[in-house]
DONUVEX-159259 format. One record per atom (N, C-alpha, C): residue number from 1; atom name; x, y, z. Coordinates in Angstrom, 3 decimals. Example, Ala and Ser with C-alpha at 12.3 -4.5 7.8 and 13.67 -1.06 7.14 Angstrom:
BEGIN
<1, N, <13.190, -5.690, 7.800>>
<1, CA, <12.300, -4.500, 7.800>>
<1, C, <13.200, -3.300, 7.800>>
<2, N, <12.850, -2.250, 7.080>>
<2, CA, <13.670, -1.060, 7.140>>
<2, C, <12.900, 0.030, 7.870>>
***
This chain:
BEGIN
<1, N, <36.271, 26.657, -5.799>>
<1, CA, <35.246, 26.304, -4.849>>
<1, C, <34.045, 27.219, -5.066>>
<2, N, <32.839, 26.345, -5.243>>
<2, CA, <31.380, 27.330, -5.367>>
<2, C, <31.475, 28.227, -4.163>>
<3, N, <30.633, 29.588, -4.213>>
<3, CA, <30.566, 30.028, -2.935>>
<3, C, <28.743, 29.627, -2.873>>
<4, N, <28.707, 29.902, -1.548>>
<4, CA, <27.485, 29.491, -1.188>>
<4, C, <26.891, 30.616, -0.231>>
<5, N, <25.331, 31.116, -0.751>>
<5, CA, <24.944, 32.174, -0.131>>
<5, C, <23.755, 31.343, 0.341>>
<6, N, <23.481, 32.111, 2.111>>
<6, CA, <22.440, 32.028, 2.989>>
<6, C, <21.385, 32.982, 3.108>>
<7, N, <20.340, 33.036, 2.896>>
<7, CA, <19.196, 34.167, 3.157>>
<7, C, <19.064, 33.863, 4.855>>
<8, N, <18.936, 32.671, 5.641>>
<8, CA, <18.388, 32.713, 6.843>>
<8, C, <19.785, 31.834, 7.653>>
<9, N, <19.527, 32.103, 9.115>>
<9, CA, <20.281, 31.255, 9.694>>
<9, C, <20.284, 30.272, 9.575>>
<10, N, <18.809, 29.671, 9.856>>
<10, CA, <18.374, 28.204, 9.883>>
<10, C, <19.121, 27.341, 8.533>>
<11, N, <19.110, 28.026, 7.533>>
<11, CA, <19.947, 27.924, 6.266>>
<11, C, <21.138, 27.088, 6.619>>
<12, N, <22.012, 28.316, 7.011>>
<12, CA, <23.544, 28.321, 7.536>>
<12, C, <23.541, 26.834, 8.302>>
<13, N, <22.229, 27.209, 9.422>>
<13, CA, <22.986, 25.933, 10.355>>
<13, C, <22.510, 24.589, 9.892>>
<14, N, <21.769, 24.374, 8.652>>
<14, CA, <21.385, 23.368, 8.254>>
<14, C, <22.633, 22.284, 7.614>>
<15, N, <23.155, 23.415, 6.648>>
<15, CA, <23.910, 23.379, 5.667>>
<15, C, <25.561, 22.641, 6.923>>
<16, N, <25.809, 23.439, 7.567>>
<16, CA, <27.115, 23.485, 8.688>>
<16, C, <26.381, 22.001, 9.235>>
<17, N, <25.275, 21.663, 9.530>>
<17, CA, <25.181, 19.855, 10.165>>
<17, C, <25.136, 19.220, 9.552>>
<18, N, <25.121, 19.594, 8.437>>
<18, CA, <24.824, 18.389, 6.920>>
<18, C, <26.349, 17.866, 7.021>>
<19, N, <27.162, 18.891, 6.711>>
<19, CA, <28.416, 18.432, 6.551>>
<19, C, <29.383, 18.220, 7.600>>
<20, N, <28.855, 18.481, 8.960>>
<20, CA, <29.089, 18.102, 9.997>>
<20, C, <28.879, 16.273, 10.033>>
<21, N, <27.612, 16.151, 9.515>>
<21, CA, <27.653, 14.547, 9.902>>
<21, C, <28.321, 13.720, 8.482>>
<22, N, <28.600, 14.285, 7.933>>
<22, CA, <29.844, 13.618, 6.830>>
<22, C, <30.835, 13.894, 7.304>>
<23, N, <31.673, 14.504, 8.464>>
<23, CA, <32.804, 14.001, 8.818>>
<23, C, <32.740, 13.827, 9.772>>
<24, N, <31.721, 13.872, 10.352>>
<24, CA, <31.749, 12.249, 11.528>>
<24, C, <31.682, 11.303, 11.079>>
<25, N, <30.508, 10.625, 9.633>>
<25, CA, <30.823, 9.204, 9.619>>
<25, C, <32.537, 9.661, 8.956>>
<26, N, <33.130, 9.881, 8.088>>
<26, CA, <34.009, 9.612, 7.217>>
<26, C, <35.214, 9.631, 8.525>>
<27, N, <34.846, 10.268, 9.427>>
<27, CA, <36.312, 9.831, 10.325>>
<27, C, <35.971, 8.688, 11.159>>
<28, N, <34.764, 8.239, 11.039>>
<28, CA, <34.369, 7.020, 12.477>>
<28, C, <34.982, 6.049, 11.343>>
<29, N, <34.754, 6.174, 9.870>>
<29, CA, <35.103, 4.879, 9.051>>
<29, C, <36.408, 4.674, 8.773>>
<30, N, <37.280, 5.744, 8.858>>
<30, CA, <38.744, 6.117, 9.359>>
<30, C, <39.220, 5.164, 10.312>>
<31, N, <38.598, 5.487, 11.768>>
<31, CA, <38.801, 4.752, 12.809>>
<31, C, <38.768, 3.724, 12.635>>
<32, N, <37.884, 3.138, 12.487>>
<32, CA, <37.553, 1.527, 12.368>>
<32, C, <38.696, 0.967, 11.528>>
<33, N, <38.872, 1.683, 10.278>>
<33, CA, <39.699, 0.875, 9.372>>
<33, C, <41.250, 1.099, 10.061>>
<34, N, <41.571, 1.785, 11.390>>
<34, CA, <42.673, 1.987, 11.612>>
<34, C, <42.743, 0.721, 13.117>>
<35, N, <41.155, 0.747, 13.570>>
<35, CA, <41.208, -0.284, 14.049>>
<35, C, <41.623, -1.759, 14.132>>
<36, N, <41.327, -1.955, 12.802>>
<36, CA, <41.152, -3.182, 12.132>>
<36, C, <42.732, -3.907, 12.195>>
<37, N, <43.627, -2.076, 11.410>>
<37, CA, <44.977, -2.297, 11.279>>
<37, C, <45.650, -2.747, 12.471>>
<38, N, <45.396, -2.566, 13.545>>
<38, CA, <45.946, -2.447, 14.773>>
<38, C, <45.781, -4.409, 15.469>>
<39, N, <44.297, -4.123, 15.254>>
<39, CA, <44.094, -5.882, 15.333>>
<39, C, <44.816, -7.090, 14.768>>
<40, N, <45.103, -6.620, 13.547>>
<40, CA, <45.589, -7.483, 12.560>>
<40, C, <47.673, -7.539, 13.042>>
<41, N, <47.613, -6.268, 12.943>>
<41, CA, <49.487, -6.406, 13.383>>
<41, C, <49.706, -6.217, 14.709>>
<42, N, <48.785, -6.297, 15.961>>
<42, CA, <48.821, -6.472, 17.148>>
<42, C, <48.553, -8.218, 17.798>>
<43, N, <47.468, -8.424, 16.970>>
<43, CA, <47.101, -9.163, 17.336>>
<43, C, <47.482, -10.583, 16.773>>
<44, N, <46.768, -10.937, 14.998>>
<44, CA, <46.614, -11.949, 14.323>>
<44, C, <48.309, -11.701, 13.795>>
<45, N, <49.236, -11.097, 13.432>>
<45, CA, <50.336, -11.037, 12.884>>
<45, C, <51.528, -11.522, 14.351>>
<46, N, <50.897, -11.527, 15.426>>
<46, CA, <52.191, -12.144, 16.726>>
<46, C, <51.249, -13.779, 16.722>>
<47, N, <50.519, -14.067, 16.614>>
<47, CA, <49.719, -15.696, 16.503>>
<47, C, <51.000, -16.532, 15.828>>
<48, N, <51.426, -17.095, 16.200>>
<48, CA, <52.051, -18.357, 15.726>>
<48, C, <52.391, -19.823, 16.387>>
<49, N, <51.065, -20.145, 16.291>>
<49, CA, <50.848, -21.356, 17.115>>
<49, C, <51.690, -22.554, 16.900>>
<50, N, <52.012, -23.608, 17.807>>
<50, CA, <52.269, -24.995, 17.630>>
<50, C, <51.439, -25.785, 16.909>>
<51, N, <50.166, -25.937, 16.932>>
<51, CA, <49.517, -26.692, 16.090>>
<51, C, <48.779, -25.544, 15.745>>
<52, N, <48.491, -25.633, 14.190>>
<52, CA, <47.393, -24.020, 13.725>>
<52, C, <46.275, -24.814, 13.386>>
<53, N, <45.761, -24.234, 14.273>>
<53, CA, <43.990, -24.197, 13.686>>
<53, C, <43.365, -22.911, 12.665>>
<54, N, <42.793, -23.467, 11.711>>
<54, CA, <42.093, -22.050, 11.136>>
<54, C, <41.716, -21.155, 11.641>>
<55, N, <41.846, -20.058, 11.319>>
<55, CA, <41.614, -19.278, 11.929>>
<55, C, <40.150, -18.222, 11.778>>
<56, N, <39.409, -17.769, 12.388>>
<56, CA, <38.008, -17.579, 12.214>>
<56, C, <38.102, -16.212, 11.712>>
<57, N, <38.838, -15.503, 12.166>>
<57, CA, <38.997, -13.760, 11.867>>
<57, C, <38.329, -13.359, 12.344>>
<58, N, <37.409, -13.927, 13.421>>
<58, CA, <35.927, -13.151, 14.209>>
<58, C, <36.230, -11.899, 14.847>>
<59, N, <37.489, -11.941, 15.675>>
<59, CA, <38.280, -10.638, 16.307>>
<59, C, <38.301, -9.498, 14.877>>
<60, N, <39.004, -9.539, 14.284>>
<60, CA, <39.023, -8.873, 13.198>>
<60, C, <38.741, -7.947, 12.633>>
<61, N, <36.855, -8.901, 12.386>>
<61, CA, <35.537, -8.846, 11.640>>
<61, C, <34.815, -8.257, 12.828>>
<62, N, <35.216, -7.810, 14.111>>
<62, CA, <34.453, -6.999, 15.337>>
<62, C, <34.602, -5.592, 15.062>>
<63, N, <35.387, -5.275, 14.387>>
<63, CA, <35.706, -3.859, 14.704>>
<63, C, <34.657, -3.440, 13.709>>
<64, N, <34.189, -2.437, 14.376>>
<64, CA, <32.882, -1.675, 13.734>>
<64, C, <32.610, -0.241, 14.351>>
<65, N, <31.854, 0.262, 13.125>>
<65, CA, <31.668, 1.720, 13.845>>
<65, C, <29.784, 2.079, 13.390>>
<66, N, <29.417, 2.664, 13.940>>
<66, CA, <27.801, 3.234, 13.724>>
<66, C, <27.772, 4.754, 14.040>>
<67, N, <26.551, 5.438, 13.314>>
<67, CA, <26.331, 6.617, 13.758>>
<67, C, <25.323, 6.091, 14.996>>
<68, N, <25.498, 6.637, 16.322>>
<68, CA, <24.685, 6.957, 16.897>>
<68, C, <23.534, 8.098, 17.064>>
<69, N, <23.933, 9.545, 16.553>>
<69, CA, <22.585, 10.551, 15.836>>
<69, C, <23.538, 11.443, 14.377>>
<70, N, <23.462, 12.450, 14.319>>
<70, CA, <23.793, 12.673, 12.977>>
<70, C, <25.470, 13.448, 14.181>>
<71, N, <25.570, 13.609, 14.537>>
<71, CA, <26.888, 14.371, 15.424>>
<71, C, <27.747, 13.429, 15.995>>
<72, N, <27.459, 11.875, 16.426>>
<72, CA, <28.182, 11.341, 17.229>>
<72, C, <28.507, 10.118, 16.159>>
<73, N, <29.757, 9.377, 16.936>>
<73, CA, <29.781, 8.021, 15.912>>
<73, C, <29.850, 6.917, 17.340>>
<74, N, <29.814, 5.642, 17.404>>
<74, CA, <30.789, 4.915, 17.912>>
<74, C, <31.583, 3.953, 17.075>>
<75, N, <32.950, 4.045, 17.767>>
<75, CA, <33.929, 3.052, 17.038>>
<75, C, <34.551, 1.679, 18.201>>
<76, N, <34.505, 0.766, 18.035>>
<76, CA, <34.552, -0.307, 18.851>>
<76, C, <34.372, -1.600, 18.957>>
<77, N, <34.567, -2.517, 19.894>>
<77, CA, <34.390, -3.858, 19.388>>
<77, C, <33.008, -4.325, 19.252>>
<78, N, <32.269, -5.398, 18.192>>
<78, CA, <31.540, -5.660, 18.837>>
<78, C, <31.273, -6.984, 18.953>>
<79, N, <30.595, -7.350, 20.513>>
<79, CA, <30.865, -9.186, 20.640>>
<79, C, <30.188, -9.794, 19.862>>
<80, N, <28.870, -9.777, 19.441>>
<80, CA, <28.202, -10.215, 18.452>>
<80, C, <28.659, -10.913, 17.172>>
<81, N, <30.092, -10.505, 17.158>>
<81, CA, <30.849, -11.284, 16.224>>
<81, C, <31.550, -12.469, 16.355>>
<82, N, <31.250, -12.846, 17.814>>
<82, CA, <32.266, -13.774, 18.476>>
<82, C, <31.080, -14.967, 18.860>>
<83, N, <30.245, -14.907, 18.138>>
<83, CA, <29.097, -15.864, 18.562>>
<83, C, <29.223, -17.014, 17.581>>
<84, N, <30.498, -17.835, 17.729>>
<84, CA, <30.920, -19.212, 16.754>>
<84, C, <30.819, -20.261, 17.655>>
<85, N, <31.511, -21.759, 17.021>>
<85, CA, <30.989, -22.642, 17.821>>
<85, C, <32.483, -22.954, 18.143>>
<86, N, <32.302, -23.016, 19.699>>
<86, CA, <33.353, -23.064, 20.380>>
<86, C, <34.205, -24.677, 20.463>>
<87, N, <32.877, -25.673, 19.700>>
<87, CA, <33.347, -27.112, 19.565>>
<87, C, <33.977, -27.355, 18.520>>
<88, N, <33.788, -26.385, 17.689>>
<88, CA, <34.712, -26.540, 16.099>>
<88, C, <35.975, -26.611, 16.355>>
<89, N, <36.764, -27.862, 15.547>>
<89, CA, <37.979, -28.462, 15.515>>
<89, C, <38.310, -28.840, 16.603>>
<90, N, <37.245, -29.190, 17.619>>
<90, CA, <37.781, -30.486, 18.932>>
<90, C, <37.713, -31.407, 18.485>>
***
């Protein structure tokens, strides 16, 4: 491992948020993808309908995550994905 030398604080604490917000996203993208897992064998893997209709995967395809500033993430659903046509296959 390089070592890494600081002349100033501002340095230090630059360096410590840089890589601060690489493991916030890399664990929000964690989440999500553990999300996803959870959806899929919670959810779409107990589905076994009488008559099957295709299935849209819109639930799925919700789970998402964003940085909200360089420190925070959110991980969660979002509805925006659920905006299909509710007349398809009547």
């Amino acid at each position: 491992m390089a070592t890494k030398t600081f002349t100033t604080m501002v340095g230090l604490e630059n360096y410590i948020e840089s890589k601060c917000t690489i493991a916030v996203e890399n664990a929000a993208k964690r989440l999500q993808e553990k999300l996803v897992e959870i959806i899929d064998s919670d959810y779409y893997d107990q589905y076994d309908p009488i008559y099957y209709k295709p299935r849209t995967f819109a639930f799925l395809k919700s789970a998402v995550s964003k940085m909200l500033n360089s420190n925070t993430a959110s991980i969660g659903i979002d509805d925006e994905y659920f905006n299909y046509d509710i007349q398809q296959g009547i």
